[in-house]
MARBA-279330 format. One record per residue (C-alpha): residue in three letters; z, y, x. Coordinates in pm, whole numbers, padded with zeros to 5 digits, always signed. Each point is the difference from the previous one (the first is absolute). Example, Ala and Ser with C-alpha at 12.3 -4.5 7.8 and 13.67 -1.06 7.14 Angstrom:
Ala+00780-00450+01230Ser-00066+00344+00137
// end
This chain:
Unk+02869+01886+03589Unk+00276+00243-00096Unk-00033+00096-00388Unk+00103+00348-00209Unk+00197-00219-00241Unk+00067+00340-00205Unk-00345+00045+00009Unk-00149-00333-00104Unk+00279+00006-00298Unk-00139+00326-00125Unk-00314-00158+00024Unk+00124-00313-00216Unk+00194+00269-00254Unk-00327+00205-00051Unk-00203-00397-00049Unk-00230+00092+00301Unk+00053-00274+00234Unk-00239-00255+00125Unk+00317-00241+00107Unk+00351+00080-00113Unk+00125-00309+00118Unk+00055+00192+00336Unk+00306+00203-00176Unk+00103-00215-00352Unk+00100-00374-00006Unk+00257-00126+00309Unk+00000+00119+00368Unk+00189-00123+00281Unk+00191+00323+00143Unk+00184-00163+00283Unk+00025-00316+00122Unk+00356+00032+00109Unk+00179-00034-00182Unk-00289-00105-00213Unk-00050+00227-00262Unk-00237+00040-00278Unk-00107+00334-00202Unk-00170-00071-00377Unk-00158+00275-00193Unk-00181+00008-00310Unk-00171+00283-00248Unk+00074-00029-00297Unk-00037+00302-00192Unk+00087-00093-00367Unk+00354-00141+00114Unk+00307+00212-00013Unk+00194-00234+00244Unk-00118-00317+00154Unk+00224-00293+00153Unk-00085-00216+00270Unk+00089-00400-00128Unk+00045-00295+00234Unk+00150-00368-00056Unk+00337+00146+00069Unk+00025+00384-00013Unk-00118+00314-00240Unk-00055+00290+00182Unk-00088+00357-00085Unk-00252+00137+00168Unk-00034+00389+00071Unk-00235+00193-00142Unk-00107+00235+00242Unk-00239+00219-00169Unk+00005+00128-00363Unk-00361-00151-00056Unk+00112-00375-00023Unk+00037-00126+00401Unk+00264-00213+00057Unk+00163-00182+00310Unk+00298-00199+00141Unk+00054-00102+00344Unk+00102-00370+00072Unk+00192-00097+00273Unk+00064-00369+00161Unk-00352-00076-00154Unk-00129-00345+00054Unk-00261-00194-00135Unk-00128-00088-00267Unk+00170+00297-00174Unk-00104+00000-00356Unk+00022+00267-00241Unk-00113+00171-00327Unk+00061+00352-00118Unk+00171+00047-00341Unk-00154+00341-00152Unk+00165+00236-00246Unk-00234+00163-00198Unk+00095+00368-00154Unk-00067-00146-00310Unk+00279-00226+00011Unk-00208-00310+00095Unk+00021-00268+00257Unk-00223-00200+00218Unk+00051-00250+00312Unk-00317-00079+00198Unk-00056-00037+00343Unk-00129+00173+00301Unk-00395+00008-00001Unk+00025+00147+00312Unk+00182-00260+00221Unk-00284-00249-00030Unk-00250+00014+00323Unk-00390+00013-00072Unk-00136-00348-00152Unk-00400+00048+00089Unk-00116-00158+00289Unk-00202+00168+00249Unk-00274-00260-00072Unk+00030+00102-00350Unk-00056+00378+00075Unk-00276-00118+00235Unk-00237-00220-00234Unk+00046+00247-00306Unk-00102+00369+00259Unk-00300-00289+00097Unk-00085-00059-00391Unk+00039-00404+00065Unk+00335-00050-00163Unk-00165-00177-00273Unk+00370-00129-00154Unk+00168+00366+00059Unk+00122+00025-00366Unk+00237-00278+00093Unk+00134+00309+00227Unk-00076+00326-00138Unk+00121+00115-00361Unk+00310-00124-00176Unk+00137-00290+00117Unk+00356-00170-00167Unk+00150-00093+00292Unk+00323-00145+00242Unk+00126+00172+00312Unk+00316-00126+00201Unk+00136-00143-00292Unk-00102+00297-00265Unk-00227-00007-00251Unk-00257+00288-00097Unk-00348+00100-00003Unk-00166+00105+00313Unk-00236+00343-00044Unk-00308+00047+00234Unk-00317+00247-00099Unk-00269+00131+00229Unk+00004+00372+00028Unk-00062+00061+00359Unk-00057+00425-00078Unk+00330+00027-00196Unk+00279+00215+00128Unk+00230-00221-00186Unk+00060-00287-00282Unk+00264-00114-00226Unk+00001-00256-00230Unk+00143+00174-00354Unk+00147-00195-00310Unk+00218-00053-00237Unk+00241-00121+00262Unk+00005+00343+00178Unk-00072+00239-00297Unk-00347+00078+00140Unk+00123+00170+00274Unk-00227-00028+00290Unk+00294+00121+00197Unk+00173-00305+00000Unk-00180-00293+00101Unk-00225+00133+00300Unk-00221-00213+00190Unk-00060-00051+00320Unk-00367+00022+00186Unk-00036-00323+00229Unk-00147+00176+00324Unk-00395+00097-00003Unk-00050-00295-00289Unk-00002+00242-00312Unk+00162-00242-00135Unk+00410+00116-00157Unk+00260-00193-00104Unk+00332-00072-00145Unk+00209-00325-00155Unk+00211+00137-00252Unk+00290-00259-00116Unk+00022-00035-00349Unk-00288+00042-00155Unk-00151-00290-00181Unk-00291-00116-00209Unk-00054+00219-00279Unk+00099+00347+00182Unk-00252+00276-00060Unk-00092+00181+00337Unk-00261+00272+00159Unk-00001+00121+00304Unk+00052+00414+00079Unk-00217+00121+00251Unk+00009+00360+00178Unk-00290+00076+00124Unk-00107+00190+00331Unk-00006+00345-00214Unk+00328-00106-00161Unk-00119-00083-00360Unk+00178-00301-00165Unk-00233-00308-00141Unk+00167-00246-00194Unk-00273-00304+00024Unk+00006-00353-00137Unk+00059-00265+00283Unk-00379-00091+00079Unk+00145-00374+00072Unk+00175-00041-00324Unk+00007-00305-00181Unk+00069+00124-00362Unk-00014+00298-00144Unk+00235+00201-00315Unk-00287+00002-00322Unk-00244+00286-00053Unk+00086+00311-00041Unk+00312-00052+00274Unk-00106-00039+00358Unk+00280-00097+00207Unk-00036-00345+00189Unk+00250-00290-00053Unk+00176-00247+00232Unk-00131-00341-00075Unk-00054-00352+00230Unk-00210-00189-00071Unk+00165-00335+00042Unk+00091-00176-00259Unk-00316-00188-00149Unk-00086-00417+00087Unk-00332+00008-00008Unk-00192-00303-00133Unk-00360-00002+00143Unk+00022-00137+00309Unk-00315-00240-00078Unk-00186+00297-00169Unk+00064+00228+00360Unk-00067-00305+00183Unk-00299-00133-00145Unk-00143+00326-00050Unk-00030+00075+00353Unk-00152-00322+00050Unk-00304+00026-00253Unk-00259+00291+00033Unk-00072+00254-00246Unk-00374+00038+00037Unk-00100-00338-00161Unk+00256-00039-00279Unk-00014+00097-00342Unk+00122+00390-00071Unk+00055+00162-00304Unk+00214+00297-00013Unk+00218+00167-00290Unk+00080+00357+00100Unk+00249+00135-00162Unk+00203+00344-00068Unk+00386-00147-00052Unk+00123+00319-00181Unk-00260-00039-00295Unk-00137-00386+00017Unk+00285-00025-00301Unk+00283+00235-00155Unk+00306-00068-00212Unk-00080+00051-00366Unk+00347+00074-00053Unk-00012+00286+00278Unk-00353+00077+00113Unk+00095+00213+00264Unk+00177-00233+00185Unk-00171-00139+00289Unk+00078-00467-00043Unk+00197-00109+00349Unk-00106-00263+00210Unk+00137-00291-00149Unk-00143+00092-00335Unk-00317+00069+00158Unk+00025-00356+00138Unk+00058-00163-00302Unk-00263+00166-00149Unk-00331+00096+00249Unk+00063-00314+00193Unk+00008-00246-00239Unk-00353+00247-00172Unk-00163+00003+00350Unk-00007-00414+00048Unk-00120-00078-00355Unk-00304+00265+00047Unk-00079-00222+00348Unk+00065+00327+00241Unk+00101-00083+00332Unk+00137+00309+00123Unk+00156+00309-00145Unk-00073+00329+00148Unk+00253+00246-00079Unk-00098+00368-00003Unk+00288+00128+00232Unk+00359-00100-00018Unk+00134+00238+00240Unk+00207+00289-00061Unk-00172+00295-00147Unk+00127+00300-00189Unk-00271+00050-00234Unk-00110-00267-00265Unk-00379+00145-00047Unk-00060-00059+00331Unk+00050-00364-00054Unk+00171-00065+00341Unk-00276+00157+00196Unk+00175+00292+00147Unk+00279-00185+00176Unk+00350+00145+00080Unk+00191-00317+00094Unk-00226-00246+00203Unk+00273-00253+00084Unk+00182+00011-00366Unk-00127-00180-00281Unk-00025+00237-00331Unk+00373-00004-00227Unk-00243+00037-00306Unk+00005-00362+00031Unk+00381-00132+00166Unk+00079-00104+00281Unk-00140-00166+00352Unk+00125-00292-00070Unk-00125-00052-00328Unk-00363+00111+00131Unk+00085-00267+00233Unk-00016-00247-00280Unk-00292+00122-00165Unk-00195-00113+00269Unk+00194-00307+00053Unk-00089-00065-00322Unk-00336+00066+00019Unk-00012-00225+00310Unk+00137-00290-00189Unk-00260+00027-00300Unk-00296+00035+00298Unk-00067+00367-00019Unk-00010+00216+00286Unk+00124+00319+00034Unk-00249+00322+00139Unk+00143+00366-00015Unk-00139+00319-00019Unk+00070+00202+00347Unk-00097+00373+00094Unk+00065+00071+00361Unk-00319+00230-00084Unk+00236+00339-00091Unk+00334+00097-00170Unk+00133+00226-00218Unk+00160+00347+00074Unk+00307-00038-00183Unk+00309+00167+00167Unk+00225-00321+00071Unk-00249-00209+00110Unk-00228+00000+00325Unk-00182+00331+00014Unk+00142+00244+00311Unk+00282-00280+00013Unk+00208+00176+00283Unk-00136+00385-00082Unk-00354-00136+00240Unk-00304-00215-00132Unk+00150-00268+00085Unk-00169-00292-00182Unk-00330+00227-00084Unk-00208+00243+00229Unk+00085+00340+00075Unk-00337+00153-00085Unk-00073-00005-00378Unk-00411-00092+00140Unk+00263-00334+00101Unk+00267-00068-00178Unk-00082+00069-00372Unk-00209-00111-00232Unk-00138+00326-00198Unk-00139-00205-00342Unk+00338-00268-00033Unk+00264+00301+00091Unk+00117-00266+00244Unk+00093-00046+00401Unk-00200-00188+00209Unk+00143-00253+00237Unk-00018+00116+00381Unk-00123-00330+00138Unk+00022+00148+00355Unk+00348-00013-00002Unk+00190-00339+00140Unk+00284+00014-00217Unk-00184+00056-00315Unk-00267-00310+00063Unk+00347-00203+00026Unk+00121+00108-00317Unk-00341-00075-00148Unk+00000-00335+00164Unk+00312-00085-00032Unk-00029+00088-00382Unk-00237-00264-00057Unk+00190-00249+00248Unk+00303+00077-00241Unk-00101-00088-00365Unk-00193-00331+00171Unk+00340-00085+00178Unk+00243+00111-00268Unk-00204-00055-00332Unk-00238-00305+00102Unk-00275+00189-00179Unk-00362-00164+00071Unk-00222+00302+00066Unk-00032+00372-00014Unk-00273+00197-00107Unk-00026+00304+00203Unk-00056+00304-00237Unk-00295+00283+00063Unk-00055-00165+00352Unk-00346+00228+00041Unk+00233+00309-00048Unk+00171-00101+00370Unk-00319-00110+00137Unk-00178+00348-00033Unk+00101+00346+00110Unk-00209+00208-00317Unk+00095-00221-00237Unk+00060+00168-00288Unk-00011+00339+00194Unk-00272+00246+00000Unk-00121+00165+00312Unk+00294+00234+00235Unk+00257-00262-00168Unk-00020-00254+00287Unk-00055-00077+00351Unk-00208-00162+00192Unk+00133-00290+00207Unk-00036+00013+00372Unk-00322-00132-00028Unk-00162+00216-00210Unk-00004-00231-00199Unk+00188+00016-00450Unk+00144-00392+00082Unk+00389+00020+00036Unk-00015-00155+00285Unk+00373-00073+00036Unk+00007-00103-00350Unk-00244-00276+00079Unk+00217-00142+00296Unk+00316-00007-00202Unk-00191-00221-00265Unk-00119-00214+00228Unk+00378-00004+00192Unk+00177-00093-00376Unk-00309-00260-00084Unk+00050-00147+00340Unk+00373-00005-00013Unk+00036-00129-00372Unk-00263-00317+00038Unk+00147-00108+00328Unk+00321+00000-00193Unk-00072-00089-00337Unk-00341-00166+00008Unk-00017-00105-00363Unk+00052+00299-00171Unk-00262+00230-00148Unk-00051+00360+00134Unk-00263+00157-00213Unk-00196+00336+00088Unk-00034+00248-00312Unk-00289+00116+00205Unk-00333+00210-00160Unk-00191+00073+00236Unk-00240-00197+00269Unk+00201-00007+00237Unk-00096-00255+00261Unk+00207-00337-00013Unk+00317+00099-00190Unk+00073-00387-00050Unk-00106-00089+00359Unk+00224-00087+00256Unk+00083+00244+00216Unk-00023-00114+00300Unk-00395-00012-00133Unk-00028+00323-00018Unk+00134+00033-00376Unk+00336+00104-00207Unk+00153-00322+00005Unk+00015-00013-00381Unk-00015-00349-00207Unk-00195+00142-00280Unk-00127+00297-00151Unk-00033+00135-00317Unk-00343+00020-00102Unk-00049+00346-00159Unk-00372+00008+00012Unk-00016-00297-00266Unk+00242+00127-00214Unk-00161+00302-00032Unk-00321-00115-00032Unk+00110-00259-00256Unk+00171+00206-00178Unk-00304+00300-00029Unk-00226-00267-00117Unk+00234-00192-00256Unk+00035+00349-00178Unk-00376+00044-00009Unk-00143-00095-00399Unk-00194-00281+00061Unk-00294+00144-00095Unk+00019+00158+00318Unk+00126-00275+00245Unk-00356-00122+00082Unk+00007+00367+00215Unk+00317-00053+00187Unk-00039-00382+00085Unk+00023+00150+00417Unk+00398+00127-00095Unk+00039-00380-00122Unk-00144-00184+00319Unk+00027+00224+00231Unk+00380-00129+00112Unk-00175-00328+00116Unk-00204+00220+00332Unk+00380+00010+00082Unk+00181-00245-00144Unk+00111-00217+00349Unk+00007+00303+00215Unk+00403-00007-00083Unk+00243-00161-00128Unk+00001+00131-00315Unk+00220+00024-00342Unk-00151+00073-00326Unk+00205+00311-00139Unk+00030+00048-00390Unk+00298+00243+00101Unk+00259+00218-00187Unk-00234+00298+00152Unk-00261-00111-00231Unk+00200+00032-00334Unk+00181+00381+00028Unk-00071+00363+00002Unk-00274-00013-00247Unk-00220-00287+00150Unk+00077-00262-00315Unk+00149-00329-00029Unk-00194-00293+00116Unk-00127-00092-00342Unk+00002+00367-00133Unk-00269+00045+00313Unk-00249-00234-00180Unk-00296+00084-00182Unk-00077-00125-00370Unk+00149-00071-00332Unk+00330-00173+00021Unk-00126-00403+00060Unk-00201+00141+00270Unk+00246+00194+00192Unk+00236-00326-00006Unk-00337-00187+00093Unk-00066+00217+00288Unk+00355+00055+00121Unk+00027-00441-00017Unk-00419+00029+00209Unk+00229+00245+00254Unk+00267-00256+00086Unk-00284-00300+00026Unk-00139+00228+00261Unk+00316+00057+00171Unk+00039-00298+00022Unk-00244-00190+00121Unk-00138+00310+00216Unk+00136-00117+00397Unk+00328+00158+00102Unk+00346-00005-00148Unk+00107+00105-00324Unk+00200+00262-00144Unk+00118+00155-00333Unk+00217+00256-00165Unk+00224-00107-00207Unk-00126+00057-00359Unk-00353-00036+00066Unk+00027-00386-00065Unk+00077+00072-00370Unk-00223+00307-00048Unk+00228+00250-00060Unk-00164+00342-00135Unk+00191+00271+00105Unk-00010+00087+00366Unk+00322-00117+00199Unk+00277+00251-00007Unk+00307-00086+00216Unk+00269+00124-00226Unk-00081-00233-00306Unk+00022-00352-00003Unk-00381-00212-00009Unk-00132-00032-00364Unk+00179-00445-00057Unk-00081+00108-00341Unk-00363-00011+00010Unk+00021-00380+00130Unk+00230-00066-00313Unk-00135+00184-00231Unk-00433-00018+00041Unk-00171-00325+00090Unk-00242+00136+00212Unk+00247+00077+00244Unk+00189-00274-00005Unk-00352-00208+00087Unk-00081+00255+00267Unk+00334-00112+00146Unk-00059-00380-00029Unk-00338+00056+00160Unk+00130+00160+00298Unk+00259-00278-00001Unk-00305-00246+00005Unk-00201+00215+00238Unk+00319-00046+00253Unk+00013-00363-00082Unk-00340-00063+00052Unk-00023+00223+00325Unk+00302-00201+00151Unk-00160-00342-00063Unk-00353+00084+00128Unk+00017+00061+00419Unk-00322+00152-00056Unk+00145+00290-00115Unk+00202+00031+00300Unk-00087-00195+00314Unk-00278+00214+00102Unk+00109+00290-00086Unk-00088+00206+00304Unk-00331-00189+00103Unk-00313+00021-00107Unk-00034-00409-00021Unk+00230+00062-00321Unk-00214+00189-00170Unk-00394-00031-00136Unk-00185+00213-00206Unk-00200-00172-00286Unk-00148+00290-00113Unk+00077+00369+00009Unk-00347+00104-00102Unk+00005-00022-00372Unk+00035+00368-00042Unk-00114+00004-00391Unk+00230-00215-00126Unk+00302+00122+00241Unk+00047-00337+00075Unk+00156-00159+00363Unk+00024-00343+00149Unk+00184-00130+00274Unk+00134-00317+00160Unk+00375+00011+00109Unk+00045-00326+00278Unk+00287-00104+00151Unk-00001-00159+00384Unk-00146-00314-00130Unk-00344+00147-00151Unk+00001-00282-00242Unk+00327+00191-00160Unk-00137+00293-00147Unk-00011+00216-00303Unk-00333+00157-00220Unk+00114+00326-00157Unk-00265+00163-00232Unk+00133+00401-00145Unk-00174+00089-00268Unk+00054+00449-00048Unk-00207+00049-00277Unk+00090-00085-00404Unk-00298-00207-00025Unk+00029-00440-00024Unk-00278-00125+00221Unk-00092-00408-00089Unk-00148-00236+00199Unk+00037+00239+00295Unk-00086-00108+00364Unk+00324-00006+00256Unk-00088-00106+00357Unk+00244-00305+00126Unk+00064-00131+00318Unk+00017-00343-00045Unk-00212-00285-00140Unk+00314-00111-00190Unk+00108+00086-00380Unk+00192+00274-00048Unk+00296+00031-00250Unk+00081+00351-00166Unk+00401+00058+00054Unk-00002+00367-00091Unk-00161+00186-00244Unk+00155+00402-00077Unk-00122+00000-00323Unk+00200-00285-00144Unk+00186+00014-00323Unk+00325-00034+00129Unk-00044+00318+00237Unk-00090+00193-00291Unk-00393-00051+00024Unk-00281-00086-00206Unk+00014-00362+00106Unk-00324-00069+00218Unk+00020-00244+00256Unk-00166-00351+00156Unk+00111-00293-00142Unk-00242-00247+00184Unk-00015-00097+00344Unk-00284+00175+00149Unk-00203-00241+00211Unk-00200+00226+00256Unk-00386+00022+00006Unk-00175-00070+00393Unk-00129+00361+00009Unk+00127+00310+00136Unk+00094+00306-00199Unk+00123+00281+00162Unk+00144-00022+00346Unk+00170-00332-00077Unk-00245-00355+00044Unk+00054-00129-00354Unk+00086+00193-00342Unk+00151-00154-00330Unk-00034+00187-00346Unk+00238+00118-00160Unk+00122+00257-00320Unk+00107+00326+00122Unk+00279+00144-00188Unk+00027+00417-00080Unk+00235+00181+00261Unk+00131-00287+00133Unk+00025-00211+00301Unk-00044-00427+00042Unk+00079-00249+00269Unk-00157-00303+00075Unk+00139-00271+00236Unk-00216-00290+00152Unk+00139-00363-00075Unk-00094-00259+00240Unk+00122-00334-00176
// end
């Protein structure tokens, strides 16, 4: 193919070409003699010089506008070079050629990424510190198949996208460039024209760390480096299932859990983190931390939901690495790691994904599509290949990289329905009909399917509020392929009938048993979430009814539910010490409340005890998910708001009597069905002295009478204590 050099250079002067490695970099002009032309642009040097092991040679500049050449004859191989630039300013700089170096990405590469299956492709795309032939750099690859043409812009280049042009690798989308020189640390975006010629500048979509809040640029980093440590965790995690062990989740918000006193507005790193929440976390009894989400995001109030770096973990809190250790760290004390994702929607900021290459590129064209009209967000396009990859291969990345144990997928019932959130004219129908996002169901099920094969210990939990069928059924049932799902229904039902007066309760007793008509149809997690505590809807304690001793009573009656009540368990971080005012994420949690008022400080032993307790007592846990684990006592004692039920583990003999009391009245010699024909032991009582209530519990062993009570075959008697909760455990010796 004969080419308009002159033409294709104007093209590369004016930054409008898909490929100037056709004109710029080295080009055999005859092979004999064998000689060899090399040209560069470089439009902020006055002169530039051509330098070799043995010579220094000028090269000519052949138009005003910064193009240079020199012709080489007697070339041979390997003929290497570098260009020594002379800035007007006086300056200079030796680098080498980016454009002598032939394209990296393998045509399998481009293949499994335009199929959506390259579930490792951040290992190709993004910013990559790198060695070609001997020369070290960082290699430069973004999808933006609609662009007319992108540069990667710097510090090392003045942020001139005329510089450092890319090159498009055939019908992939996918451009690229190795630039020698740059290293970890280097700030970078990439400078897109678009079809109608406007210039983006967007943040790399693959970066791995980002510059802090307000600044947007991306920034170089590997991510080798860190010697992990939890080889037995990783390993013995995938070896022991989920579903019958103990779970007690601590979710957390990193940027507010504490603060510096000596700068509040300083968000603690990693490593202090670590030597703070870890250390809090195991002496509570938590087995996992959830954090809210750690990726990058430019605006703190949205507390990481509106993402703008997927693959980089937030600056607010250091670097990879040292996120690396946090979860080493946790690892090696037995906690597991869950984040917060949102592969729901992003945000419409100008560097980040929205119209990435001047086209919805990552979203839908059609508004009805590909935004979200009450969040002010984009919408993923889940029809598209590439953007299911980067999806997938998002999650795929912070299990490979990060060794986290679980995500929770964020507003999951926002992809799973067309008018959600929309009113009617803002959406469209499916090709069905039908208001399921249909291709948003089949990439859930694709990621479930592709994440358990891979990592079949970890956790991937459904923030899911709706009744939709089988969100933690397989899929190849039929369902989302989820491992749990966060039961909404119970919190909310819990939560409307704990902030009823008690007076009252006796008329809402459906909202408080009502969970149980559902309880095994998932696998669900309990929810006492940071949703629950903001925007006007109260603190946890500030939610219950009463004088002061009976909000602490109720709030200690809530966590005895939660806790025996089948599923997992979770809780926002402050809610285990009662903390009044609602949860704010730019102010540290109220420590000073535990330090400074007894009654929280024995609201935080008793959840300590609670977790203690739960972790001891399989019932609690085995049977979490079948109905064999659970038996009501009695749920019919409306009057005195009072519940029974058996927890029991997958030896029946094992199990648990849990009697809630919701009203402020002490019932004696009160009738509580029992299972067994054996004594029974109180080990709990929520109104002890020690949690900071009025001391009522069962001393004695409580020998059953031979008559039913209830639903259960035998029933003991026992005192009843005000807004509080009691365990019994049979003894068989």
């Amino acid at each position: 193919m004969i080419i308009d050099v002159e033409k294709e250079l104007e093209r590369v002067i004016h930054s409008d070409h898909h490929d100037p490695f056709i004109v710029l970099g080295l080009h055999i002009i005859n092979n004999k003699p064998p000689t060899a032309l090399i040209r560069t642009f470089q439009p902020h040097a006055r002169s530039v010089h051509l330098v070799t092991k043995d010579d220094r040679i000028v090269m000519n500049k052949v138009k005003d506008v910064g193009l240079f050449e020199v012709t080489i004859p007697d070339y041979s191989e390997p003929f290497d070079y570098s260009y020594e630039l002379n800035f007007y300013d006086n300056t200079q700089r030796t680098v080498k050629d980016p454009y002598r170096f032939y394209p990296q990405l393998t045509e399998y590469d481009i293949h499994l990424f335009n199929k959506g299956t390259h579930y490792t492709i951040f290992d190709k795309l993004g910013a990559h510190p790198a060695t070609i032939d001997g020369v070290t750099g960082t290699m430069f690859r973004v999808w933006a198949p609609n662009a007319r043409r992108v540069s990667v812009i710097g510090d090392f280049n003045f942020w001139d996208g005329r510089v450092h042009q890319m090159r498009i690798l055939e019908k992939s989308g996918i451009w690229e460039l190795f630039i020698p020189g740059i290293e970890n640390g280097e700030i970078y975006k990439y400078e897109i024209r678009t079809q109608d010629m406007r210039i983006l500048e967007k943040a790399d979509p693959f970066q791995f760390y980002s510059e802090l809040r307000p600044k947007s640029a991306s920034v170089v980093w590997g991510l080798e480096g860190y010697t992990w440590q939890d080889h037995e965790w990783l390993k013995r995690r995938d070896q022991i299932s989920p579903y019958d062990k103990p779970m007690s989740i601590y979710e957390v918000h990193l940027g507010s859990w504490q603060k510096d006193p000596s700068d509040p507005s300083r968000f603690l790193s990693m490593p202090e983190l670590a030597d703070s929440l870890i250390p809090y976390v195991k002496d509570m009894g938590f087995t996992h931390i959830e954090l809210m989400p750690v990726m990058e995001h430019p605006f703190d109030e949205s507390w990481g939901y509106q993402v703008t770096g997927y693959y980089a973990m937030s600056s607010r809190y250091g670097t990879p690495q040292e996120f690396m250790q946090f979860v080493d760290r946790c690892h090696q004390n037995g906690i597991g790691v869950i984040l917060d994702w949102v592969p729901s929607h992003f945000p419409t900021d100008g560097h980040a994904l929205g119209r990435f290459d001047g086209t919805a590129l990552y979203e839908h064209e059609d508004p009805r599509q590909g935004a979200h009209p009450e969040w002010g967000t984009y919408i993923f396009n889940y029809n598209r290949e590439e953007v299911i990859n980067f999806l997938i291969a998002n999650a795929f990345f912070w299990f490979d990289k990060y060794h986290v144990d679980g995500m929770r997928v964020d507003a999951v019932a926002s992809m799973l329905y067309l008018d959600y959130g929309r009113e009617e004219g803002q959406w469209i129908p499916n090709r069905c009909g039908g208001k399921e996002n249909i291709e948003a169901i089949e990439f859930l099920r694709h990621l479930n399917s592709i994440i358990y094969d891979k990592y079949p210990g970890i956790l991937m939990i459904a923030e899911e509020s709706t009744s939709f069928y089988g969100v933690s059924k397989a899929a190849d049932h039929g369902g989302l392929g989820f491992g749990f799902k966060w039961n909404m229904g119970w919190m909310n039902d819990t939560l409307y009938y704990f902030s009823r007066d008690p007076i009252y309760r006796k008329y809402h007793h459906n909202s408080l048993t009502f969970s149980l008509l559902y309880a095994f149809s998932e696998n669900f997690i309990l929810p006492l979430s940071h949703d629950e505590v903001v925007h006007g809807k109260k603190s946890l304690l500030s939610k219950m009814p009463g004088d002061h001793w009976q909000q602490f009573a109720n709030l200690r009656l809530l966590f005895f539910y939660l806790w025996t009540h089948p599923g997992k368990k979770m809780l926002f971080m402050g809610g285990e010490f009662g903390q009044y005012s609602e949860w704010f994420c730019k102010v540290s949690l109220d420590w000073h409340l535990v330090e400074e008022y007894e009654p929280h400080k024995k609201l935080q032993g008793y959840v300590k005890e609670l977790n203690t307790l739960y972790k001891e007592n399989p019932a609690l846990w085995e049977n979490d998910f079948s109905h064999e684990g659970f038996k009501w006592l009695d749920f019919k004692d409306v009057d005195h708001s009072i519940i029974a039920y058996a927890r029991i583990a997958k030896d029946p003999k094992d199990h648990l009597i849990c009697l809630l009391n919701f009203a402020p009245e002490t019932f004696h010699d009160y009738k509580l069905g029992v299972l067994a024909p054996v004594k029974y032991r109180e080990i709990l009582s929520s109104d002890l002295a020690r949690f900071g209530g009025s001391d009522l519990y069962n001393p004695k062993i409580k020998k059953p009478y031979n008559e039913p009570f209830g639903e259960a075959p035998y029933h003991v008697t026992v005192t009843v204590p005000p807004l509080a909760g009691i365990i019994l455990k049979p003894e068989y010796s």
